[in-house]
C-alpha positions as CSV (number, residue, x, y, z in Angstrom):
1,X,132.7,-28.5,-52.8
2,X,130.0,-26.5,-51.4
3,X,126.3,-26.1,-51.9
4,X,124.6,-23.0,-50.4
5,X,121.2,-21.4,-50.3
6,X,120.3,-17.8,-50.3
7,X,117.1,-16.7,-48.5
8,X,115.6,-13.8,-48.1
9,X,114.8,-13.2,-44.0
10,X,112.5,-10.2,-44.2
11,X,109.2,-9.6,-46.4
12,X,111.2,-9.7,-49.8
13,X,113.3,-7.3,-51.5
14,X,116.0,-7.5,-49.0
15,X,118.7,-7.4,-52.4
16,X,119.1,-11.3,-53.2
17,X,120.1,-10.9,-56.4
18,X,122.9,-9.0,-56.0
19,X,124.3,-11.0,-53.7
20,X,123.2,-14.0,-56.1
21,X,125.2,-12.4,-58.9
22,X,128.2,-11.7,-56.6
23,X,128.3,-15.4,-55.6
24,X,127.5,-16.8,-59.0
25,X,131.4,-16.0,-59.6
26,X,132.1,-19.1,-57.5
27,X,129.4,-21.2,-58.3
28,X,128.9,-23.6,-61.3
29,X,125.1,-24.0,-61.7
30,X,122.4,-21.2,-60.1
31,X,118.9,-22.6,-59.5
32,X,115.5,-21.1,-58.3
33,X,113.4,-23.4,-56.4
34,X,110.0,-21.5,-56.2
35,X,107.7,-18.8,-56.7
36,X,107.5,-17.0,-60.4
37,X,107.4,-14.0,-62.1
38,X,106.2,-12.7,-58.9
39,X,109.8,-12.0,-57.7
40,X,111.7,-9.6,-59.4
41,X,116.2,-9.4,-58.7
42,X,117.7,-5.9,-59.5
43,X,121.5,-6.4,-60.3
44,X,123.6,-3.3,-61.2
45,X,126.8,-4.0,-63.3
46,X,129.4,-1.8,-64.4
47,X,126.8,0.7,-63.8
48,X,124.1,-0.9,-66.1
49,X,120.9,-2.1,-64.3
50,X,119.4,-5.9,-65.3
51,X,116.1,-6.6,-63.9
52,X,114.8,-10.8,-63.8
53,X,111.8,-12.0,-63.5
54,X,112.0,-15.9,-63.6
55,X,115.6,-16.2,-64.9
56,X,118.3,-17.0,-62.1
57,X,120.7,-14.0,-61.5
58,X,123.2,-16.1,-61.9
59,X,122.6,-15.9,-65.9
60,X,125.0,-12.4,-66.4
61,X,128.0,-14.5,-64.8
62,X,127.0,-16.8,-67.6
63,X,126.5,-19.5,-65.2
64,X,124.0,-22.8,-65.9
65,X,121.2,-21.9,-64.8
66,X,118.2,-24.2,-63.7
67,X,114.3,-23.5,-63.0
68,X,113.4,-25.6,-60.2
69,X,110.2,-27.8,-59.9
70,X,109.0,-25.7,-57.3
71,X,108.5,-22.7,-59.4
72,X,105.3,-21.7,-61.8
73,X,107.0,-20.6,-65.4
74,X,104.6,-18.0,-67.5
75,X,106.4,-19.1,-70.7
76,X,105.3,-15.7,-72.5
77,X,107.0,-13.9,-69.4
78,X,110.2,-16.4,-69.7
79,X,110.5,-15.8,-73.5
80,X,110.2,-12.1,-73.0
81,X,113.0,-12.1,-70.4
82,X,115.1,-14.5,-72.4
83,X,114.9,-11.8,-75.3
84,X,115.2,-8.5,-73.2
85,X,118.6,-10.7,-71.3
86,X,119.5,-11.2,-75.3
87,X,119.4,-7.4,-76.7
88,X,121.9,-6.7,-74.0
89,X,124.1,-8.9,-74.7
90,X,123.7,-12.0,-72.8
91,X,123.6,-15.4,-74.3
92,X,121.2,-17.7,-73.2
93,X,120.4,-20.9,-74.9
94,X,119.7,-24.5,-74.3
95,X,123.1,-25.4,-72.8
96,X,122.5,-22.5,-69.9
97,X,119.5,-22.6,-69.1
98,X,117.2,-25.2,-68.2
99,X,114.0,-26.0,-67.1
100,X,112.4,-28.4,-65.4
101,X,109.8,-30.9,-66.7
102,X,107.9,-30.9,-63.9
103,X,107.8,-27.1,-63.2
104,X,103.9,-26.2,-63.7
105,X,102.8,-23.5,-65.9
106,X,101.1,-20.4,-65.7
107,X,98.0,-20.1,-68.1
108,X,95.9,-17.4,-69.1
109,X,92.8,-18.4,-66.9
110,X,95.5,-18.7,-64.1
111,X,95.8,-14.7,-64.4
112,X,92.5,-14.0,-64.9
113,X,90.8,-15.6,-61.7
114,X,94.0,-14.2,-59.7
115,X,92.7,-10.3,-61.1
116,X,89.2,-11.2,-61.0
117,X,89.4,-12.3,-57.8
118,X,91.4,-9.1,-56.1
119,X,88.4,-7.0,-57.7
120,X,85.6,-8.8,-56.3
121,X,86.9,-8.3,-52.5
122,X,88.2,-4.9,-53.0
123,X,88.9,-3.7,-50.0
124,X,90.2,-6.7,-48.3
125,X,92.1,-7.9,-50.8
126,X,95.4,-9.3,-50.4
127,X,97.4,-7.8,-53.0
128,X,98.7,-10.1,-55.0
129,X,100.8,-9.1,-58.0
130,X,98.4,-10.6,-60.5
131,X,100.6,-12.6,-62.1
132,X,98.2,-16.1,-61.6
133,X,100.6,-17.4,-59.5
134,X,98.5,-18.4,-56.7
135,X,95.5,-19.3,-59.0
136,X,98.7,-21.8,-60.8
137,X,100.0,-23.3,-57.5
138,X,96.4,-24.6,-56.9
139,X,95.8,-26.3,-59.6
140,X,98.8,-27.9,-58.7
141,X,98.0,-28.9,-55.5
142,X,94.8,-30.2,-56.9
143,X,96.4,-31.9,-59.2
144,X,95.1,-30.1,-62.1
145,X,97.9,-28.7,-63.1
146,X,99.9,-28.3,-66.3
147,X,103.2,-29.0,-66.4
148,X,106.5,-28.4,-69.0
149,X,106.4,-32.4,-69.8
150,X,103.0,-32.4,-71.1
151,X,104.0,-29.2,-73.8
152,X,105.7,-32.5,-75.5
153,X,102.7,-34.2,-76.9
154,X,100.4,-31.7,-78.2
155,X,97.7,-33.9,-78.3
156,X,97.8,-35.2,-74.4
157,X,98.3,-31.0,-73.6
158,X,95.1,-30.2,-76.0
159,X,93.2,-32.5,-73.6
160,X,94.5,-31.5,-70.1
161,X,93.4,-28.0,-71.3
162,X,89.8,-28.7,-72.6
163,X,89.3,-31.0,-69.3
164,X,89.9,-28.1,-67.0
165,X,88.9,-25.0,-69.1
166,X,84.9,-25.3,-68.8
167,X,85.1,-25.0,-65.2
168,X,87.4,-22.3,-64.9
169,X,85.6,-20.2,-67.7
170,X,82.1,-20.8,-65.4
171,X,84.0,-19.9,-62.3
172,X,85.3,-16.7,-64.4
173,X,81.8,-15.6,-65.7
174,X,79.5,-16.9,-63.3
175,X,81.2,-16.0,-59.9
176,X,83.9,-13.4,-61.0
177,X,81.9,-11.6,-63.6
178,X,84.8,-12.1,-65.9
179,X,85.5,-12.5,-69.4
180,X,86.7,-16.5,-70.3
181,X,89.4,-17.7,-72.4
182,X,89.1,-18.9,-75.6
183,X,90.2,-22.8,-75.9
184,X,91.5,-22.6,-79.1
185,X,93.6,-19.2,-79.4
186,X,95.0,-20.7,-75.2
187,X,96.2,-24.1,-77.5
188,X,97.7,-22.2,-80.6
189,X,99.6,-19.8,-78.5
190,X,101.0,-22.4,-75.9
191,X,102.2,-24.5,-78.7
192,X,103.9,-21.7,-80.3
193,X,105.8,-21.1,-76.7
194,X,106.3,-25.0,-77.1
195,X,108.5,-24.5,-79.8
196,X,110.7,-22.0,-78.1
197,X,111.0,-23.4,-74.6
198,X,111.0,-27.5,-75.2
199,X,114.9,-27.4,-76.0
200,X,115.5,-25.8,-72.6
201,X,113.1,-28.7,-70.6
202,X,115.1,-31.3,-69.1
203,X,115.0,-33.6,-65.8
204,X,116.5,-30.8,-63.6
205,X,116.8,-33.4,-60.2
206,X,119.5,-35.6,-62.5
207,X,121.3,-32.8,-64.0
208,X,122.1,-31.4,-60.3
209,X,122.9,-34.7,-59.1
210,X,125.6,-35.3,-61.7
211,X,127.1,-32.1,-61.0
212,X,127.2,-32.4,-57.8
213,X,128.7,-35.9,-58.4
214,X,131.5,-34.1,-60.2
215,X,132.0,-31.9,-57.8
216,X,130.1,-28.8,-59.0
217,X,128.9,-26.1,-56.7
218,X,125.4,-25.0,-56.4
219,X,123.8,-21.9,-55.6
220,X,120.1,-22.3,-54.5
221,X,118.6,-19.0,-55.6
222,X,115.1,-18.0,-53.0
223,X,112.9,-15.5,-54.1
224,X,110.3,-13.5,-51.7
225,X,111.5,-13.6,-48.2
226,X,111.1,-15.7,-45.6
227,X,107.6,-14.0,-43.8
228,X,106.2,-14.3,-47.4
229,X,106.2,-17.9,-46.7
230,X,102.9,-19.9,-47.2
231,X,103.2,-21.8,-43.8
232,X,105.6,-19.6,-41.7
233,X,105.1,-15.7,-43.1
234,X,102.3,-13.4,-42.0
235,X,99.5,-15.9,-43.1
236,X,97.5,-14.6,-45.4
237,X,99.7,-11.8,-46.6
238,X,101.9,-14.2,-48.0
239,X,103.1,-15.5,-51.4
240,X,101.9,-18.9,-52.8
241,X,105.2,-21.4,-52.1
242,X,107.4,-22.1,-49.4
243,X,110.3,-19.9,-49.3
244,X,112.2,-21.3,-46.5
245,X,115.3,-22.8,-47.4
246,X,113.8,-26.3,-46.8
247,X,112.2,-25.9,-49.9
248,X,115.5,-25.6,-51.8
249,X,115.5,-29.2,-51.7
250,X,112.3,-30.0,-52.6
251,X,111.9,-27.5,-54.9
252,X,114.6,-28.6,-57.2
253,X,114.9,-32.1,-56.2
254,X,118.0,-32.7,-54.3
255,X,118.8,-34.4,-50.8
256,X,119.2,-32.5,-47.4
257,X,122.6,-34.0,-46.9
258,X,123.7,-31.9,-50.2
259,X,123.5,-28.2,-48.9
260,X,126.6,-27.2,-47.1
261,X,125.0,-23.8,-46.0
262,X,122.3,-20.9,-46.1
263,X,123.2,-17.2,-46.0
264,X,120.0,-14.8,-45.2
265,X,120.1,-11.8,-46.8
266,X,119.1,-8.6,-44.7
267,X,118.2,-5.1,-45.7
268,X,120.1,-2.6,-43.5
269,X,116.2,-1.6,-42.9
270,X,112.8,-3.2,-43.4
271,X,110.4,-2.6,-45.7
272,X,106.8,-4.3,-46.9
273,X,105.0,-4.1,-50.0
274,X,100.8,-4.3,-50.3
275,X,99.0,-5.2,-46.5
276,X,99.4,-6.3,-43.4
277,X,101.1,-6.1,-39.9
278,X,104.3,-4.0,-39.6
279,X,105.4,-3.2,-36.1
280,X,108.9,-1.3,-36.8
281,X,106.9,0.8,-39.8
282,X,107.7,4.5,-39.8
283,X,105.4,6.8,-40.6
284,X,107.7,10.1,-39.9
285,X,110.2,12.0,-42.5
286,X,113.0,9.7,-41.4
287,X,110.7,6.9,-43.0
288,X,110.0,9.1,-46.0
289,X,113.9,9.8,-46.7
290,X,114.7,6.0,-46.4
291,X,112.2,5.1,-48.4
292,X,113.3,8.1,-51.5
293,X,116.9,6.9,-50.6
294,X,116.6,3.7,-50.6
295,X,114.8,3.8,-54.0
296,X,112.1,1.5,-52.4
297,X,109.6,0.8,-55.3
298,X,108.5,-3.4,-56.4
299,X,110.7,-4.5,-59.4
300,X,107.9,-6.5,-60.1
301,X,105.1,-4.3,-60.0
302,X,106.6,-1.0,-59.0
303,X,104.5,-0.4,-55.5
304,X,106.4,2.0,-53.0
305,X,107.3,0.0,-50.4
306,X,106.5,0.6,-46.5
307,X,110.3,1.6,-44.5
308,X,110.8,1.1,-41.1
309,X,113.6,0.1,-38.8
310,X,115.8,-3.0,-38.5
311,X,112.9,-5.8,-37.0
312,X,114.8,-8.2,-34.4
313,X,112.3,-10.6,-33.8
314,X,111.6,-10.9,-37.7
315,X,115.2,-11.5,-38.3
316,X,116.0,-14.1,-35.3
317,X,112.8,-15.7,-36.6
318,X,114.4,-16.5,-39.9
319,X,117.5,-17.6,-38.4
320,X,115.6,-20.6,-36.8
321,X,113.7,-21.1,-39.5
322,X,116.1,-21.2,-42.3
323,X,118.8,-22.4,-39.7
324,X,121.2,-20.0,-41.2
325,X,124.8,-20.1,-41.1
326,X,125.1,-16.4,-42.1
327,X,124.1,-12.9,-43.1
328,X,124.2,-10.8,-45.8
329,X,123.2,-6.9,-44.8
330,X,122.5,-4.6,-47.9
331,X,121.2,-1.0,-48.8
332,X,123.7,-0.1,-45.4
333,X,124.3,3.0,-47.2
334,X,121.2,4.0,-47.3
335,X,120.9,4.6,-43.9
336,X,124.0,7.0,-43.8
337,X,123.2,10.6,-42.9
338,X,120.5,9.8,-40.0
339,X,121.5,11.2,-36.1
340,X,120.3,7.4,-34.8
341,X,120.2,4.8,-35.8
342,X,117.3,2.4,-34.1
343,X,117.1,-1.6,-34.2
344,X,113.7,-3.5,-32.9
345,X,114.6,-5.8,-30.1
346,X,111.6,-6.7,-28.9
347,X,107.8,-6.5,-29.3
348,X,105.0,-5.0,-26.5
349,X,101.6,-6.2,-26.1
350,X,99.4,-5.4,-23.5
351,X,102.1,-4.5,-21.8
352,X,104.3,-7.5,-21.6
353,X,107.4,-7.7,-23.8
354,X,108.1,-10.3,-26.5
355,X,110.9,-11.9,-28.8
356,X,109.3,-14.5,-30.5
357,X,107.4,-13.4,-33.8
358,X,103.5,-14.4,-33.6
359,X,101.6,-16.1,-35.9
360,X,98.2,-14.5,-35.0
361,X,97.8,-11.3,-37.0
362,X,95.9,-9.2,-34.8
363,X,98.3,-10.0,-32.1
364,X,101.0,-8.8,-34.5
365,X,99.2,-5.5,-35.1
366,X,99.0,-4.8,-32.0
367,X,102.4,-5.3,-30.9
368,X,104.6,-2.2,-30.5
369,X,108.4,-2.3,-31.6
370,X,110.7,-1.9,-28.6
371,X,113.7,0.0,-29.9
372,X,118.1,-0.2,-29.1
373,X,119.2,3.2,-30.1
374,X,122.6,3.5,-32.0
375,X,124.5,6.5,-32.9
376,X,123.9,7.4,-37.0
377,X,127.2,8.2,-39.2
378,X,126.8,10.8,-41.7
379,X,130.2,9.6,-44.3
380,X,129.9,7.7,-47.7
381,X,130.7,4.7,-47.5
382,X,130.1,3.2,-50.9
383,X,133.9,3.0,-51.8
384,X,134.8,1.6,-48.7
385,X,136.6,-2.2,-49.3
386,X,136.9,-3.6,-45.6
387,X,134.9,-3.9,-42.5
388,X,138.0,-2.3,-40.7
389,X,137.8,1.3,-42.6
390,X,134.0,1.2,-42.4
391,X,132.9,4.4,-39.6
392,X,132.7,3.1,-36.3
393,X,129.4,4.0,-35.8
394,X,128.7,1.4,-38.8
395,X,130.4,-1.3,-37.2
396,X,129.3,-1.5,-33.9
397,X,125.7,-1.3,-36.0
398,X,126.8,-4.6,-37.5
399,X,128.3,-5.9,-34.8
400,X,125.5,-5.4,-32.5
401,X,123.5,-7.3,-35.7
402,X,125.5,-10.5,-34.9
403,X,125.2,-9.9,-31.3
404,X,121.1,-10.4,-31.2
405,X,121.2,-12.8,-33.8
406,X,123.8,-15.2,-33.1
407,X,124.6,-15.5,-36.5
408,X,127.7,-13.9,-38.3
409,X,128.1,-11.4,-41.4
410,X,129.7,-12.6,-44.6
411,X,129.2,-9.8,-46.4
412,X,128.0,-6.3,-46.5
413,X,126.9,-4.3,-49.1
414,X,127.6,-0.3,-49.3
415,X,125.9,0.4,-52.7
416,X,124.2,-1.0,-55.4
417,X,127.0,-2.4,-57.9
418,X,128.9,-5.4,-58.1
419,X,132.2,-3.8,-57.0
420,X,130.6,-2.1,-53.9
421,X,130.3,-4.9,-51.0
422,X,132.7,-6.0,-48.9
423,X,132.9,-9.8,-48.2
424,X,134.1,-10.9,-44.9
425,X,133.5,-15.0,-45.4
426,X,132.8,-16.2,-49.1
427,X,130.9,-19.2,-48.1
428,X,132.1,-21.0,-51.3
């Protein structure tokens, strides 16, 4: 039996769900452990292309799958995915796919202050995706929060609404200049969700642990990546949870002693949505063709995303963090065609070099990437099966991945479907 987490190492969108959906194969439950509909997984099967939101990946291998504690659930959002996942042929119902009781939700005030908010400080705003997600974590935090148990007694979740609503309609009009939410159209609607989701809520912590007691395998699901996380990413251009893979535990309530492993998925490349420090960013053609290639745009909110090289120090960052026990590299065929092929090793700042990723911001901004150059390859390599009739030039980019990592490669992705990756270590 094994257990394993995926993480994303970089600043999101490093291709987790297609390595979720290529795992799910061997797995027996999938579950997401934080975050919400601020993540978005882009899976491409049999040359169709499924987009999730809140739903684990590993729903199109028809797998169980579980919404963690950890995450914040916009029912309307969920309920909108479950019916999009439905007119294409997927079933979903209560037996495969569960929620926790405890997982808090998003309301409508939630999304409000979050936009509201963003307005008001304009320029220096720090780009959420409005989704309320932040605004819905701290009410949880301050224990204000609303959670899937309470949608079970109307009554109790009438008053847990009407105790918090007057101050977050003053803090919407008085300090945001924003238009409040109606009490009674909020109550009405979320018991109409209610009645759709309730079936689906269950004690997720239980149902993993009698799995796992039978001998199930898990596969922990992360969303965001690993410098989005609120204590260890670029602070404050960072997402609302912890996306560590510590958090797979907490987030869905299981022990330490249950996870067997954690793979970190890499993009080929980096890339960044919204603001903040990026060292290997390019700002040149070879930037601009990655970036067209690569098809970089949010599949959340459809931003273009900043490209830049391969970041070193990010990446070994995330191996200590995470403590991974392996790597996933994607989008490598998107770097095909380029003379060189460049890997960050190294910052400089004022003059000294550096491997070890700050946590001050304007230290990070001033750092400058110090760069390994590789020789490019210029073949397709999208129907290539094994690592041994990949280009040279390819492996000894990979290799040389392992090398300043310490960390080996279990599988490599050469395009965006199912069928083109190679897997050099299932870790199931």
């Amino acid at each position: 039996m094994s257990n394993i987490v995926i993480i994303g190492t970089q600043w999101g969108d490093e291709g987790k769900g297609k390595i979720v959906d290529l795992l799910a194969e061997y797995a027996d439950i999938v579950v997401r452990f934080q975050g919400g509909n601020n993540a978005g997984h882009t899976m491409v099967v049999n040359g169709e292309t499924f987009i999730s939101h809140l739903i684990p990946s590993g729903i199109l291998q028809q797998k169980m799958c579980l919404i963690g504690n950890g995450m914040v659930v916009d029912p309307e959002v969920l309920i909108e995915e479950i019916d999009y996942l439905r007119e294409k042929g997927i079933h979903i119902g209560a037996g495969n796919l569960r929620i926790s009781e405890r997982a808090n939700i998003i309301m409508p005030y939630h999304k409000a202050i979050d936009i509201a908010r963003e307005l008001r400080i304009g320029d220096k705003k720090i780009g959420t995706t409005g989704r309320g997600i932040g605004p819905c974590y701290e009410d949880k935090v301050t224990r204000r929060g609303i959670r899937f148990s309470d949608l079970s007694d109307p009554d109790e979740f009438a008053e847990k609404v009407m105790t918090v609503l007057d101050e977050k309609n003053f803090y919407l009009k008085q300090y945001l200049g924003a238009e409040t939410v109606d009490a009674r159209m909020l109550i009405e609607q979320y018991r109409s969700y209610a009645e759709r989701l309730m079936p689906h809520v269950c004690n997720v912590s239980v149902v993993l642990d009698n799995a796992m007691k039978a001998g199930k395998q898990v596969l922990f699901e992360g969303a965001q990546g690993t410098h989005l996380d609120i204590d260890h990413g670029t602070y404050p251009y960072v997402t609302s949870s912890n996306t560590v893979s510590g958090n797979a535990c907490c987030g869905s309530g299981v022990g330490p002693k249950d996870i067997n492993g954690v793979m970190g998925i890499v993009k080929a490349y980096t890339t960044r949505v919204g603001a903040g420090p990026f060292p290997a960013e390019l700002f040149d053609a070879i930037g601009d063709k990655i970036q067209k290639k690569g098809a970089e745009f949010g599949a959340t909110t459809g931003r273009k995303r900043r490209c830049g090289w391969l970041d070193v120090v990010m990446l070994k960052n995330s191996v200590r963090l995470n403590g991974l026990t392996g790597l996933a590299i994607t989008k490598l065929d998107v770097l095909g065609e380029l003379d060189e092929i460049r890997i960050c090793t190294a910052y400089e700042y004022q003059g000294k070099r550096i491997d070890v990723f700050p946590t001050s911001l304007k230290v990070l901004a001033q750092c400058k990437p110090v760069y390994e150059t590789l020789p490019g390859w210029s073949q397709d390599i999208s129907d290539l099966k094994t690592f041994e009739a990949l280009p040279q030039n390819v492996r000894n980019y990979l290799i040389r991945i392992e090398e300043l990592c310490q960390t080996p490669i279990h599988i490599v992705s050469v395009g965006p479907g199912r069928d083109e990756t190679i897997v050099l270590n299932n870790p199931f």
